[in-house]
Biopython code that builds the backbone (N, CA, C, O; Angstrom):
import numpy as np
from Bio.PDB.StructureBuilder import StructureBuilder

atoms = [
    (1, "UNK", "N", (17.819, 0.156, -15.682)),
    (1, "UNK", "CA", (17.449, -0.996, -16.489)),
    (1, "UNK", "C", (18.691, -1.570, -17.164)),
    (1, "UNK", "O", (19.479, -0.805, -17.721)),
    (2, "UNK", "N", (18.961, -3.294, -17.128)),
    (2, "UNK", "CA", (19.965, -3.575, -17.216)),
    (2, "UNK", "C", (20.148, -3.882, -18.583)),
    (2, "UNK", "O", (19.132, -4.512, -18.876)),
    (3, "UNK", "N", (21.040, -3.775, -19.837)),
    (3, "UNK", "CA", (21.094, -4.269, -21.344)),
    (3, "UNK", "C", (20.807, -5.404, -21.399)),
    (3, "UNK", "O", (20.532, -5.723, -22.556)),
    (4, "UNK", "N", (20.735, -6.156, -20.742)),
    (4, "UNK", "CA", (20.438, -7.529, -21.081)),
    (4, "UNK", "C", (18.926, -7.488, -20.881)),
    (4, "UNK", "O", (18.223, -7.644, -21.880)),
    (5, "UNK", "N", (18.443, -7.323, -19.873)),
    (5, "UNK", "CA", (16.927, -7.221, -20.286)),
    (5, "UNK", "C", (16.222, -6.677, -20.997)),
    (5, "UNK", "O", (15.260, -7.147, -21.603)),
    (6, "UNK", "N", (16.892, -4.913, -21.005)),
    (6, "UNK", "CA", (16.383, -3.875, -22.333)),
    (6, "UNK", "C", (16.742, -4.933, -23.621)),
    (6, "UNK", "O", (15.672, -5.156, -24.187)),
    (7, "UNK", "N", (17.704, -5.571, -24.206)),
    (7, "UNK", "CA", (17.680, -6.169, -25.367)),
    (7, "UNK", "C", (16.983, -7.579, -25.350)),
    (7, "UNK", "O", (16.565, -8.016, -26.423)),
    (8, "UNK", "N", (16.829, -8.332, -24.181)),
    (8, "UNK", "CA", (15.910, -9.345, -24.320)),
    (8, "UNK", "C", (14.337, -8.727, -24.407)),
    (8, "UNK", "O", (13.567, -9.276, -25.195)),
    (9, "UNK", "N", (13.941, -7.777, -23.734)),
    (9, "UNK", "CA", (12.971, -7.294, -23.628)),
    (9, "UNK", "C", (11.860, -6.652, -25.277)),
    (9, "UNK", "O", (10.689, -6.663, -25.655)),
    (10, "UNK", "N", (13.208, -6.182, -25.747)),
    (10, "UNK", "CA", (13.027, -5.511, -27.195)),
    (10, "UNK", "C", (12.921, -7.006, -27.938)),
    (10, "UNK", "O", (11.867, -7.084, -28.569)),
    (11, "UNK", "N", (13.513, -7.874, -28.001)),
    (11, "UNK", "CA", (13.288, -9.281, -28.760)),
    (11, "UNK", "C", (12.204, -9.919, -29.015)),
    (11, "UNK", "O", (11.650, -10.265, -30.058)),
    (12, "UNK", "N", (11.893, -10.067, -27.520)),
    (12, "UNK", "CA", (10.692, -10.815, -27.324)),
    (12, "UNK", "C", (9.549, -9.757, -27.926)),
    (12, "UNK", "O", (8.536, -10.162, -28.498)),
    (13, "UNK", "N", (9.812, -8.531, -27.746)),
    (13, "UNK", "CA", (8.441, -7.583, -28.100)),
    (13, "UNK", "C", (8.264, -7.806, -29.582)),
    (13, "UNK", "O", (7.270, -8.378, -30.029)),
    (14, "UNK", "N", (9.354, -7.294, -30.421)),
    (14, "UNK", "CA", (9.422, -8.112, -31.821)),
    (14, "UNK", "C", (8.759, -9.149, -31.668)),
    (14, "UNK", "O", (7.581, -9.195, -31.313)),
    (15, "UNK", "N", (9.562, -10.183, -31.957)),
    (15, "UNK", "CA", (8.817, -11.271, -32.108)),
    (15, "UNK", "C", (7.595, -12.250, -31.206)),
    (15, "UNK", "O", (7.391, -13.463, -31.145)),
    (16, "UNK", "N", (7.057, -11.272, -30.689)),
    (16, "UNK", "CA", (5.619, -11.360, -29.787)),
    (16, "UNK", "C", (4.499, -11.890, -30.365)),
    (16, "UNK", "O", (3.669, -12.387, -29.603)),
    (17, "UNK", "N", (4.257, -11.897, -31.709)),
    (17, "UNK", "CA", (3.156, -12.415, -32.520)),
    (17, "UNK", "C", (3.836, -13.835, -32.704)),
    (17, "UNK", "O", (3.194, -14.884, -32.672)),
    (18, "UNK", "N", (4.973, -13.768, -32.866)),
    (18, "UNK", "CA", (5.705, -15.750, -33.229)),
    (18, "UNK", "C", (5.447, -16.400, -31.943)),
    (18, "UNK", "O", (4.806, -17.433, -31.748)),
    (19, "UNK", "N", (5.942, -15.770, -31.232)),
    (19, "UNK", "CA", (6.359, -16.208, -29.612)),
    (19, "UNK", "C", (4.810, -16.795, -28.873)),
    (19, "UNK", "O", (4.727, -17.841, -28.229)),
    (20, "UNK", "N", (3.700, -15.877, -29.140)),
    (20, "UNK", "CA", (2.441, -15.838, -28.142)),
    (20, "UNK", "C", (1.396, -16.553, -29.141)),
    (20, "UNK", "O", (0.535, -17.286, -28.654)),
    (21, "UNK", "N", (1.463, -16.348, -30.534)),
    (21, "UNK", "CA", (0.389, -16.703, -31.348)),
    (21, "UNK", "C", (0.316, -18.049, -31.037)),
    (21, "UNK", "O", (-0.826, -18.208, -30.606)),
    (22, "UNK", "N", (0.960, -19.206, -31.015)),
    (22, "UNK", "CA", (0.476, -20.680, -30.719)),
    (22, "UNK", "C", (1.399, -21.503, -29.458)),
    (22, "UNK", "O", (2.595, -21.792, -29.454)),
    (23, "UNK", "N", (0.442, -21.721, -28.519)),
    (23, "UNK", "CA", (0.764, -22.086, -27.335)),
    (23, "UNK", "C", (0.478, -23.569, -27.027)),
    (23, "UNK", "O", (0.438, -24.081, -25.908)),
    (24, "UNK", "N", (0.238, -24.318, -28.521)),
    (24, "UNK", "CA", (0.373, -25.537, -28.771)),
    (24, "UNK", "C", (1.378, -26.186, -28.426)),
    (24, "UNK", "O", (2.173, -25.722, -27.608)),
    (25, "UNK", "N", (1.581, -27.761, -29.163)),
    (25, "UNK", "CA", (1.916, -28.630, -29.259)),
    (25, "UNK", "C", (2.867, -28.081, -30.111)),
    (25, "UNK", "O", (2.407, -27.245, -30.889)),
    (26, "UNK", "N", (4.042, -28.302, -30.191)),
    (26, "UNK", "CA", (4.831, -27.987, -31.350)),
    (26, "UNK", "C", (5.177, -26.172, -31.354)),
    (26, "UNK", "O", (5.845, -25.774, -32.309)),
    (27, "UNK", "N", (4.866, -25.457, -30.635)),
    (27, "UNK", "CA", (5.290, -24.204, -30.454)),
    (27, "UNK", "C", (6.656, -23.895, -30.026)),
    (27, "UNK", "O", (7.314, -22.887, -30.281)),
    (28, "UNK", "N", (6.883, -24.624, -29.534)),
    (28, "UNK", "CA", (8.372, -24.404, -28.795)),
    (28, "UNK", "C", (9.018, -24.758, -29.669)),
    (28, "UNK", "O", (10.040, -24.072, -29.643)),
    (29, "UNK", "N", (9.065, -25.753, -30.829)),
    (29, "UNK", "CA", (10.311, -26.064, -31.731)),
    (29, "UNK", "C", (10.536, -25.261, -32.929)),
    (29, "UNK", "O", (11.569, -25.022, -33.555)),
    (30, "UNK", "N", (8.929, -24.782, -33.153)),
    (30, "UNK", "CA", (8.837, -23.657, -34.435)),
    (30, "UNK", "C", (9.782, -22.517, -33.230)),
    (30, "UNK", "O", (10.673, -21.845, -33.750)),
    (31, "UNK", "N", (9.640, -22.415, -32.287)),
    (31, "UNK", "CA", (10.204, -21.051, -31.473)),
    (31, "UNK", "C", (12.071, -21.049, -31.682)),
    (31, "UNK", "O", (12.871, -20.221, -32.120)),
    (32, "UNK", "N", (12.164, -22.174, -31.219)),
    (32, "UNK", "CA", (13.621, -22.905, -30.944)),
    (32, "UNK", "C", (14.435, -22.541, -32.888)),
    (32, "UNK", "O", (15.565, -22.122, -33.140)),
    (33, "UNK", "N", (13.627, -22.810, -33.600)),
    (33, "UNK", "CA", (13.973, -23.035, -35.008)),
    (33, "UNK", "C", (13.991, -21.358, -35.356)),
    (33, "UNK", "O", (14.964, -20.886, -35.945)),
    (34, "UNK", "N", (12.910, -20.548, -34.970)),
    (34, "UNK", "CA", (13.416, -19.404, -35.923)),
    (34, "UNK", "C", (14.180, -18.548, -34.438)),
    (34, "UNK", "O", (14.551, -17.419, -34.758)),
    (35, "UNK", "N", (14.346, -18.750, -33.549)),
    (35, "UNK", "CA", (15.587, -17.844, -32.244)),
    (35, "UNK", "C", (16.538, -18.550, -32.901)),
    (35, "UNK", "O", (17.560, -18.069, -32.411)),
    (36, "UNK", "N", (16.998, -19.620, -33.923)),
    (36, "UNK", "CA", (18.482, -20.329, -34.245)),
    (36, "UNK", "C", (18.626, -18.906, -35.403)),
    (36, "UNK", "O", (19.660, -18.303, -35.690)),
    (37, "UNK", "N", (17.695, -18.736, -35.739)),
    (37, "UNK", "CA", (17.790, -18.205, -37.185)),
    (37, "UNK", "C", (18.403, -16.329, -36.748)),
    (37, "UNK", "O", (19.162, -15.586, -37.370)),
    (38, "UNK", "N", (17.992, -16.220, -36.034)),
    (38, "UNK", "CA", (18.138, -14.732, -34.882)),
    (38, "UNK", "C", (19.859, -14.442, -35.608)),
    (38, "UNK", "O", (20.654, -15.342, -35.879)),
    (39, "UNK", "N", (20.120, -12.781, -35.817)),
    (39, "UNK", "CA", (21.851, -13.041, -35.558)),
    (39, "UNK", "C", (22.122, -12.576, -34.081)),
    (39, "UNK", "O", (21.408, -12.006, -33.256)),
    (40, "UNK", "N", (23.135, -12.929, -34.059)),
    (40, "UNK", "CA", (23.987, -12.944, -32.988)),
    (40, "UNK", "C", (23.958, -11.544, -32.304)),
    (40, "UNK", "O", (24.248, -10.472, -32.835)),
    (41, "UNK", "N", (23.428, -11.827, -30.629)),
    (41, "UNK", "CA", (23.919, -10.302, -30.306)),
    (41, "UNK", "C", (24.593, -10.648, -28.785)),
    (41, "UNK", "O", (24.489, -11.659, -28.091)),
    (42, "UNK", "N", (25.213, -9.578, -28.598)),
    (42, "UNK", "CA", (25.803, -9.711, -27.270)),
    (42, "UNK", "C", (25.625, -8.153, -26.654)),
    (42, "UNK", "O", (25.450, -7.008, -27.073)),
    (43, "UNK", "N", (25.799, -8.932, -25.275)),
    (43, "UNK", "CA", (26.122, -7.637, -24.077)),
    (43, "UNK", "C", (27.358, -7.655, -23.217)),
    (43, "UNK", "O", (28.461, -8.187, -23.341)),
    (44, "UNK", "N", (27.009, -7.183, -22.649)),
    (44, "UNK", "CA", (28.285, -6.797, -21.684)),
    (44, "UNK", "C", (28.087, -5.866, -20.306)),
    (44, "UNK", "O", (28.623, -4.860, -19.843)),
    (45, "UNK", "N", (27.219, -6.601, -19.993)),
    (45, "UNK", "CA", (26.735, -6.412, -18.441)),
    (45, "UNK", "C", (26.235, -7.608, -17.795)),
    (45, "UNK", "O", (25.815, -8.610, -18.375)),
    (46, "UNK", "N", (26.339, -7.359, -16.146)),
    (46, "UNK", "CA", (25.808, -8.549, -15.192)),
    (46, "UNK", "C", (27.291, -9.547, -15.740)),
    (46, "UNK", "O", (28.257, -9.316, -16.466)),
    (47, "UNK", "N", (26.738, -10.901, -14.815)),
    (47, "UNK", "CA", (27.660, -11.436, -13.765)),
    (47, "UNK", "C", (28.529, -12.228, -15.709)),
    (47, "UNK", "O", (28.003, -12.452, -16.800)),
    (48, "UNK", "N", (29.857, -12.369, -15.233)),
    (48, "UNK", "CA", (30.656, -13.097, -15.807)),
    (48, "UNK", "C", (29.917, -14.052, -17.015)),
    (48, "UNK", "O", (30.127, -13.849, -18.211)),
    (49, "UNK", "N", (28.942, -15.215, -16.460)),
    (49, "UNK", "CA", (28.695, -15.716, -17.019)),
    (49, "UNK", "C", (27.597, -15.253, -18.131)),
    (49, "UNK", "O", (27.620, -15.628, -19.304)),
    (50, "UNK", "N", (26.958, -14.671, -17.755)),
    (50, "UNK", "CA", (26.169, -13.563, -18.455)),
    (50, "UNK", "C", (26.602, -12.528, -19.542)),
    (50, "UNK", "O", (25.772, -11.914, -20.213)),
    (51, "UNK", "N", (27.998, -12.367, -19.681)),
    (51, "UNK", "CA", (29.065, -11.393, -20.300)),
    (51, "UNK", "C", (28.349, -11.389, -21.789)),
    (51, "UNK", "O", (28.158, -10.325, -22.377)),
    (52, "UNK", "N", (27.919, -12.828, -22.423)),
    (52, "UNK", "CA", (27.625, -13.080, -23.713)),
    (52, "UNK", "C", (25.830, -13.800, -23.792)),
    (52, "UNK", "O", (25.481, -14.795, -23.156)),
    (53, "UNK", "N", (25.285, -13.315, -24.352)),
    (53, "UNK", "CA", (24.111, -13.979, -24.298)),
    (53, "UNK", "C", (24.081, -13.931, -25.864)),
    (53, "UNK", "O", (24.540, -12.913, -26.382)),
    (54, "UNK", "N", (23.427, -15.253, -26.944)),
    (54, "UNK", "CA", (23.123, -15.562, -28.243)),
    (54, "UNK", "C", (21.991, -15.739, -27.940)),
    (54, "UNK", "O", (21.718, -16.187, -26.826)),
    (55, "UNK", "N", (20.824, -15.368, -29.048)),
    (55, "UNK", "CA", (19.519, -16.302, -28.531)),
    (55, "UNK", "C", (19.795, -17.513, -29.417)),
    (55, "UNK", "O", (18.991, -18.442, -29.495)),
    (56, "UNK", "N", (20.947, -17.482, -30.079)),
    (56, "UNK", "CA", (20.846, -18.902, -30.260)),
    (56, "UNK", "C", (21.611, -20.432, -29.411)),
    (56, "UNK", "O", (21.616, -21.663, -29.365)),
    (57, "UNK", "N", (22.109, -19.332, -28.926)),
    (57, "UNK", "CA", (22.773, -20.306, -27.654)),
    (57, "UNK", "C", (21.960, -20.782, -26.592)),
    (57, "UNK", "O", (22.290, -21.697, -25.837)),
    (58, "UNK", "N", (20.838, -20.120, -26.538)),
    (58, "UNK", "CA", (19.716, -20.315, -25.715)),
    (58, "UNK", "C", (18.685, -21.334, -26.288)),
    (58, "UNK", "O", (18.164, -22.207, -25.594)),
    (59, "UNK", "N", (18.433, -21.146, -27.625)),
    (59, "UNK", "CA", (18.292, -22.335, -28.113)),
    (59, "UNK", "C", (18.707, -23.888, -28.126)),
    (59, "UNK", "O", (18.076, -24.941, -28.220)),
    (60, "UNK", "N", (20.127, -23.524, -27.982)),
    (60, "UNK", "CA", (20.897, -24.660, -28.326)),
    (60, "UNK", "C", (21.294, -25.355, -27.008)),
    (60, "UNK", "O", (21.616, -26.542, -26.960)),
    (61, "UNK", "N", (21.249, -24.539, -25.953)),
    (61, "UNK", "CA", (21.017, -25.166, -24.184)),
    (61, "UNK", "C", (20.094, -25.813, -24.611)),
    (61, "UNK", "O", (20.364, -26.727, -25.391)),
    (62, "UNK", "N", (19.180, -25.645, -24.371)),
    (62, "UNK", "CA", (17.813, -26.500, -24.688)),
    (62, "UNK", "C", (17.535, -27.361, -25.159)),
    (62, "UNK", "O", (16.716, -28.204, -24.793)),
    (63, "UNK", "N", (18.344, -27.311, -26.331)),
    (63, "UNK", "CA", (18.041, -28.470, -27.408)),
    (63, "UNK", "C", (18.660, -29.827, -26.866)),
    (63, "UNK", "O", (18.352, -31.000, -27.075)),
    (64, "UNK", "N", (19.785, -29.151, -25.984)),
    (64, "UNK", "CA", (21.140, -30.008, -25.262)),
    (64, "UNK", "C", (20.568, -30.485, -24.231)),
    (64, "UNK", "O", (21.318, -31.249, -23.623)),
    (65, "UNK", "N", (19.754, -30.387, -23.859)),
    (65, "UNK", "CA", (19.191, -30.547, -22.365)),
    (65, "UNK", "C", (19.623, -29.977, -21.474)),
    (65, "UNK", "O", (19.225, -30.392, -20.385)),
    (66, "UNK", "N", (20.529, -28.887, -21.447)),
    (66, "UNK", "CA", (20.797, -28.300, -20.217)),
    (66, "UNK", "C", (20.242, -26.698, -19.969)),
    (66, "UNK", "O", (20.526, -25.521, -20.194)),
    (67, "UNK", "N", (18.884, -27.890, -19.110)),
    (67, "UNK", "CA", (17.588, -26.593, -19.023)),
    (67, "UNK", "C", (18.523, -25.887, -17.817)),
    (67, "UNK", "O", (18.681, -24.666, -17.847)),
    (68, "UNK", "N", (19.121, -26.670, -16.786)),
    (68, "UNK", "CA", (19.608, -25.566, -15.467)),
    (68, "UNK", "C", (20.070, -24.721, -16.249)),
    (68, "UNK", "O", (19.116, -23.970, -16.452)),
    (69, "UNK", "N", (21.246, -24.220, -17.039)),
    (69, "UNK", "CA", (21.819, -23.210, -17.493)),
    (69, "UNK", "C", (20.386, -22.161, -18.293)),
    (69, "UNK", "O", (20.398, -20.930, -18.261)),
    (70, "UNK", "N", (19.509, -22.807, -18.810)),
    (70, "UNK", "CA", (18.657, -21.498, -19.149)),
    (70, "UNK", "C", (17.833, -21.490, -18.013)),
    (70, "UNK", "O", (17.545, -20.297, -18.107)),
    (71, "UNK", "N", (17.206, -21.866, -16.990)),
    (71, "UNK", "CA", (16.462, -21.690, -15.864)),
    (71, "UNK", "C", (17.614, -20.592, -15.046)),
    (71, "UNK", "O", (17.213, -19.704, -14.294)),
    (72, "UNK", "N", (19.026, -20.819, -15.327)),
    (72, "UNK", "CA", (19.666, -19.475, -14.389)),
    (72, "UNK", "C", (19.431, -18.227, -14.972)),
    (72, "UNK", "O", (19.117, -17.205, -14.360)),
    (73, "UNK", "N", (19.638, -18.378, -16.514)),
    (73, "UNK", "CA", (19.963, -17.267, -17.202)),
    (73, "UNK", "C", (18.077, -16.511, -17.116)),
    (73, "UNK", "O", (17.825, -15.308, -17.176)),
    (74, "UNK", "N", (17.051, -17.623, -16.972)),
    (74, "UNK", "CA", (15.800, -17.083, -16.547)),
    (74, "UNK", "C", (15.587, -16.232, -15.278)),
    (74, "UNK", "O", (14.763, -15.320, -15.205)),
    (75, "UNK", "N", (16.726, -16.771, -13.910)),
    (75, "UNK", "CA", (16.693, -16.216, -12.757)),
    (75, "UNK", "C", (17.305, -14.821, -13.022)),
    (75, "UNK", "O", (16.817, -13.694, -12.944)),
    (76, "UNK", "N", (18.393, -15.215, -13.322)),
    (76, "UNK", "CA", (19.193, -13.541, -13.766)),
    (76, "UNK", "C", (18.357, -12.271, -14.399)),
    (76, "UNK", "O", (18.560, -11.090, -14.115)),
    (77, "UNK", "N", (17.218, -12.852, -15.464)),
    (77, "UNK", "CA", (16.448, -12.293, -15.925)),
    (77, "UNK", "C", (15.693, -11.731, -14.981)),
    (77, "UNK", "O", (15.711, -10.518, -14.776)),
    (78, "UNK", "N", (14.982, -12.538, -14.339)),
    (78, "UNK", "CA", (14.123, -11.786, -13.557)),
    (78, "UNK", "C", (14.041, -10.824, -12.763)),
    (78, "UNK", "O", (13.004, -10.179, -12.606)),
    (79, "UNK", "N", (15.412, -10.546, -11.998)),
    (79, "UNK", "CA", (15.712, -9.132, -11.724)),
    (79, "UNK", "C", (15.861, -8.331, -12.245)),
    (79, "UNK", "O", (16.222, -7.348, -11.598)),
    (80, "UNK", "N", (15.695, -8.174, -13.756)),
    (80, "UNK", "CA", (15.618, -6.745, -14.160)),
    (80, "UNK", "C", (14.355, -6.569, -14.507)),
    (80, "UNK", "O", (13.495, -7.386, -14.835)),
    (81, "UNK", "N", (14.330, -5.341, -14.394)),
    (81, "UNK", "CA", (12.699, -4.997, -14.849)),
    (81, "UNK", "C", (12.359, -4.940, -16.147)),
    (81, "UNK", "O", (11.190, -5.193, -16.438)),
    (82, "UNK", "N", (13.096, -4.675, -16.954)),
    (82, "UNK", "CA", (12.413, -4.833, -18.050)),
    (82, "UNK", "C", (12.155, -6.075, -18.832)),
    (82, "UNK", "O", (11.558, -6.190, -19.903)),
    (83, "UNK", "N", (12.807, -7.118, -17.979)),
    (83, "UNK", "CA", (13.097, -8.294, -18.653)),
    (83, "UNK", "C", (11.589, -9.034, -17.761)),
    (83, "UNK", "O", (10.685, -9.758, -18.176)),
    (84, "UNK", "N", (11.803, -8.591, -16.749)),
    (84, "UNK", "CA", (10.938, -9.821, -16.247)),
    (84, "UNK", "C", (9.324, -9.893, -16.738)),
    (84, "UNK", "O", (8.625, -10.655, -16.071)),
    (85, "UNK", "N", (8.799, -9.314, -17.622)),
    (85, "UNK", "CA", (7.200, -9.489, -17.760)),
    (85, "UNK", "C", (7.835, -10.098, -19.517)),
    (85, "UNK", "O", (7.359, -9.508, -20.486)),
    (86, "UNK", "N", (8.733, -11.089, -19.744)),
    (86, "UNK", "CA", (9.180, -11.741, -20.951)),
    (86, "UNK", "C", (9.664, -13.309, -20.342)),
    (86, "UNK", "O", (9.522, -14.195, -21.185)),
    (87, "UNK", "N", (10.080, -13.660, -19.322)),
    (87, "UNK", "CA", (10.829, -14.385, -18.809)),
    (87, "UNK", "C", (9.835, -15.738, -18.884)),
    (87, "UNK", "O", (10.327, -16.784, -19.309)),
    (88, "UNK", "N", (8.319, -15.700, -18.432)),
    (88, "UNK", "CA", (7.622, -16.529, -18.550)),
    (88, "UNK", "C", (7.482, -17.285, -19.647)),
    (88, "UNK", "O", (7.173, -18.469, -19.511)),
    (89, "UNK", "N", (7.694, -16.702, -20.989)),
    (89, "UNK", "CA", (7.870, -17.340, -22.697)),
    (89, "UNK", "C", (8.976, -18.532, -22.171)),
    (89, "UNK", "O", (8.652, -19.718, -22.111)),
    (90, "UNK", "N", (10.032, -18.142, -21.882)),
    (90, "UNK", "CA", (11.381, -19.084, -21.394)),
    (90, "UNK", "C", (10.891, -20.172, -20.324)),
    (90, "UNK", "O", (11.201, -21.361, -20.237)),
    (91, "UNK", "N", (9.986, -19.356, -19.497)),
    (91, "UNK", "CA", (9.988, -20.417, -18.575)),
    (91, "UNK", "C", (9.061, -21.552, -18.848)),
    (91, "UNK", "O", (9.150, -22.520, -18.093)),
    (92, "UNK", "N", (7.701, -21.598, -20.343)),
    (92, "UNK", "CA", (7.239, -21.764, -20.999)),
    (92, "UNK", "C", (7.856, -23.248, -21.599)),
    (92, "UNK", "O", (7.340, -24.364, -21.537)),
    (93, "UNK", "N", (8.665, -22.987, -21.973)),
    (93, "UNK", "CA", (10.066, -23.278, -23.061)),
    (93, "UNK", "C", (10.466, -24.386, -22.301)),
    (93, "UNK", "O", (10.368, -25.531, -22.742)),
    (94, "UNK", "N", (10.866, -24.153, -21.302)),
    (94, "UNK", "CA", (11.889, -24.905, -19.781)),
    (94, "UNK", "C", (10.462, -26.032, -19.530)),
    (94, "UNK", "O", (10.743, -27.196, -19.243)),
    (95, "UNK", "N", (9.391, -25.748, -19.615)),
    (95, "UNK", "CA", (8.156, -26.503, -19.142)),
    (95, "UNK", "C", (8.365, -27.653, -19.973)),
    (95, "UNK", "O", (8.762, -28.743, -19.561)),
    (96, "UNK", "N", (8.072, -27.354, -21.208)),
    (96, "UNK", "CA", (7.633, -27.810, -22.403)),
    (96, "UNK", "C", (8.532, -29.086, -22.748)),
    (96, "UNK", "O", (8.104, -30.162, -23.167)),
    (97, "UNK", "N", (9.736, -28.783, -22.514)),
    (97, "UNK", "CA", (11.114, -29.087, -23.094)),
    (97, "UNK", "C", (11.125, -30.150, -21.774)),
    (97, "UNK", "O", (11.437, -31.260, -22.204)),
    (98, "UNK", "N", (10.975, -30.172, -20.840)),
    (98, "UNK", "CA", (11.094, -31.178, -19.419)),
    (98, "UNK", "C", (10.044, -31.860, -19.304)),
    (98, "UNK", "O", (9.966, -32.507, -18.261)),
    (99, "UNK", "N", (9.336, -31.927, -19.907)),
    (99, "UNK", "CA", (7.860, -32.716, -20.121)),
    (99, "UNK", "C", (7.630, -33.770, -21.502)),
    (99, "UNK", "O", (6.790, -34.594, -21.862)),
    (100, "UNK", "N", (8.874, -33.217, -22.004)),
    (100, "UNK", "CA", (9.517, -34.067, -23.310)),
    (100, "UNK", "C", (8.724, -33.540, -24.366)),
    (100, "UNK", "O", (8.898, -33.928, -25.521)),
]
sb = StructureBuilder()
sb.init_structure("model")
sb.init_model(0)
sb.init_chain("A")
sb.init_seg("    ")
for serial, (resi, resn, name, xyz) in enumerate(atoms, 1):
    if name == "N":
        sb.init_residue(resn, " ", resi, " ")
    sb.init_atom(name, np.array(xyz, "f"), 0.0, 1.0, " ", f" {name:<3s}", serial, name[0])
structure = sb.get_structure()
């Protein structure tokens, strides 16, 4: 199991009641607003670009419009196992956010 998913995996489980409780209108920005608030963590496994993951940088793709860069960092996800039954929240996110 790769650190990046074991620590995305542990995140999302935390904050699983924020994340799943409202699948509204407006869920994704309350989401976007408290992952800014997150501190900073990093890893140091998987490919180069992957070296550093913030969840607030993941936020802040998003906010930027550049869903490709979190739709990769979603693909990357999905090969690990522990990550991938979390990845759908993101891909959630990626929906939401492209639908304006």
């Amino acid at each position: 199991e790769g650190a990046v998913g074991k620590w995305f995996g542990t995140w999302f489980e935390v904050n699983s009641d924020m994340l799943l409780g409202d699948c509204g209108v407006g869920s994704s920005e309350e989401w976007l607003r408290r992952l800014a608030e997150q501190p900073t963590r990093s890893v140091s496994t998987g490919p180069a670009s992957m070296a550093l993951i913030d969840p607030r940088e993941v936020a802040h793709q998003i906010v930027e419009g550049r869903l490709e860069v979190v739709q990769a960092w979603v693909s990357w996800l999905e090969g690990d196992a522990v990550a991938s039954g979390h990845t759908e929240i993101m891909r959630t996110l990626l929906t939401q956010s492209m639908d304006g």
